[in-house]
Wavefront OBJ file of the C-alpha trace (Angstrom):
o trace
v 91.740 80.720 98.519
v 88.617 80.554 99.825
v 88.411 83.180 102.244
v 86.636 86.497 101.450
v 89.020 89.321 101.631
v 87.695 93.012 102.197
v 89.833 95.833 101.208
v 89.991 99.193 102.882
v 92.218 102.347 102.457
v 92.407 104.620 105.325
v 94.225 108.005 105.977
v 96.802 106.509 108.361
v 97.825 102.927 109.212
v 100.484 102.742 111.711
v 101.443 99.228 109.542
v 101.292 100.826 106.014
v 99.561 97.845 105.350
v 98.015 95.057 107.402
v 94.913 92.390 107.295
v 93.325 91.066 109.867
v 90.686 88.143 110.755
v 86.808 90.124 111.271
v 84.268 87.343 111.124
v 84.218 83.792 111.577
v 87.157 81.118 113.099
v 89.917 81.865 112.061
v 90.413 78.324 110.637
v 87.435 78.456 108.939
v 86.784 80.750 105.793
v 85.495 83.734 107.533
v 86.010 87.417 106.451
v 89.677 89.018 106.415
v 89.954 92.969 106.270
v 93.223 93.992 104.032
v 93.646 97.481 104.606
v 95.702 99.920 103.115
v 97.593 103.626 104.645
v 96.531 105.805 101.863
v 99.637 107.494 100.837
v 101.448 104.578 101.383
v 99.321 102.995 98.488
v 99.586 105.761 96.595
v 104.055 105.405 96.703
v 103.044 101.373 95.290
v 104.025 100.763 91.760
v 102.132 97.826 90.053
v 104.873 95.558 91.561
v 105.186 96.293 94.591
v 101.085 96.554 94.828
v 101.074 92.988 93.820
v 103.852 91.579 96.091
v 102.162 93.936 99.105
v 99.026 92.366 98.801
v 100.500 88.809 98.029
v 102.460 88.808 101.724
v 99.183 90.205 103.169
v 97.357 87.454 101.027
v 100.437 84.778 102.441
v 98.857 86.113 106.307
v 95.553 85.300 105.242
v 97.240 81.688 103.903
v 98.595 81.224 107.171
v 96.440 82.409 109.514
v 93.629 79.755 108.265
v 95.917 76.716 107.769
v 99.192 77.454 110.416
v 97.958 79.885 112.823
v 100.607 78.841 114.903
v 103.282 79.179 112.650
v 102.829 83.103 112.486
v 105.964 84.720 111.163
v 106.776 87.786 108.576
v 109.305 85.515 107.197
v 106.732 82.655 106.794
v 104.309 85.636 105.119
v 107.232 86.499 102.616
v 107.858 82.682 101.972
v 104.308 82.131 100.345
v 104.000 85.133 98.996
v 107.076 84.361 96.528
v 105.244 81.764 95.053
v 103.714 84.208 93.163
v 106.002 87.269 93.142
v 109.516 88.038 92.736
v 111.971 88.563 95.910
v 112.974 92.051 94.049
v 109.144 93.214 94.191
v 109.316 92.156 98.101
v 112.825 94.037 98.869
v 111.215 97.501 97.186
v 108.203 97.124 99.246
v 109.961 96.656 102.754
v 112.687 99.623 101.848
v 109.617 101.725 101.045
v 107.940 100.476 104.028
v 110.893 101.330 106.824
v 111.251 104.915 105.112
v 107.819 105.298 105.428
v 107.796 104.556 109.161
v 111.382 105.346 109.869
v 112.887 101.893 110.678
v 115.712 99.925 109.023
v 115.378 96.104 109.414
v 117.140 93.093 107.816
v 115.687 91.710 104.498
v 117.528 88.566 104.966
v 115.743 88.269 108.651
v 112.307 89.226 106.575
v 112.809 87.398 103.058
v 115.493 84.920 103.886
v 118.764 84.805 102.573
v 118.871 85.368 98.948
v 120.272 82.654 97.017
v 123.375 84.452 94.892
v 124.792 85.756 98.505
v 124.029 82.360 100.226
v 126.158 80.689 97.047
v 129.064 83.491 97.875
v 128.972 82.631 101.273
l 1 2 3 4 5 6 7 8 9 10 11 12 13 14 15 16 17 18 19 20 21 22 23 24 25 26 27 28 29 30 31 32 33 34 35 36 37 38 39 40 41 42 43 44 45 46 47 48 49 50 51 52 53 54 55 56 57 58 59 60 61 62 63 64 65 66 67 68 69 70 71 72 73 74 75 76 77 78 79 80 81 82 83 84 85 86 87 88 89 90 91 92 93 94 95 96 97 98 99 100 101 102 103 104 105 106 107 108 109 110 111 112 113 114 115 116 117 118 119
């Protein structure tokens, strides 16, 4: 990818972790800011730092060829290209304890392909 990526880590980051479009067109290469909740960085394994910043990395994917097309799911969808849906599944439980949600990974990731078989 092109487009130059900036990371930051903060003290608090109502997201946990987020990036964001700072300079430039959005379709253009411009400057994206990836920034980080510091203890929420900190609770990251090697894993689950990679597939964090690969869905953050799928935004910056999207938001410069679909903006449009804007989804988590979508996010999630290019960022297993490069990591595994078990490295996605321990971020987002880590995520909604850290902010005190629950959510659907099959709304988030898509339904995984041994219970879509049982199904």
């Amino acid at each position: 990818m092109p487009q130059a990526i900036q990371v930051t880590i903060v003290p608090v980051n109502k997201r946990m972790v987020s990036v964001e479009h700072t300079a430039g067109k959005a379709s253009e290469i411009g400057l994206y800011t990836m920034c980080f909740d510091e203890n929420f960085l900190a609770s990251l394994d090697e894993d689950e730092l990679r597939a964090a910043i690969a869905h953050e990395l799928g935004h910056v994917w999207i938001f410069s060829h679909h903006p449009y097309l804007h989804t988590e799911a979508l996010a999630n969808e290019i960022a297993m290209r490069v990591v595994s849906r078990e490295s996605l599944e321990k971020v987002y439980n880590k995520l909604w304890i850290h902010l005190g949600v629950t959510g659907s990974l099959d709304e988030f990731l898509g339904i995984e392909k041994v219970h879509a078989a049982q199904r």
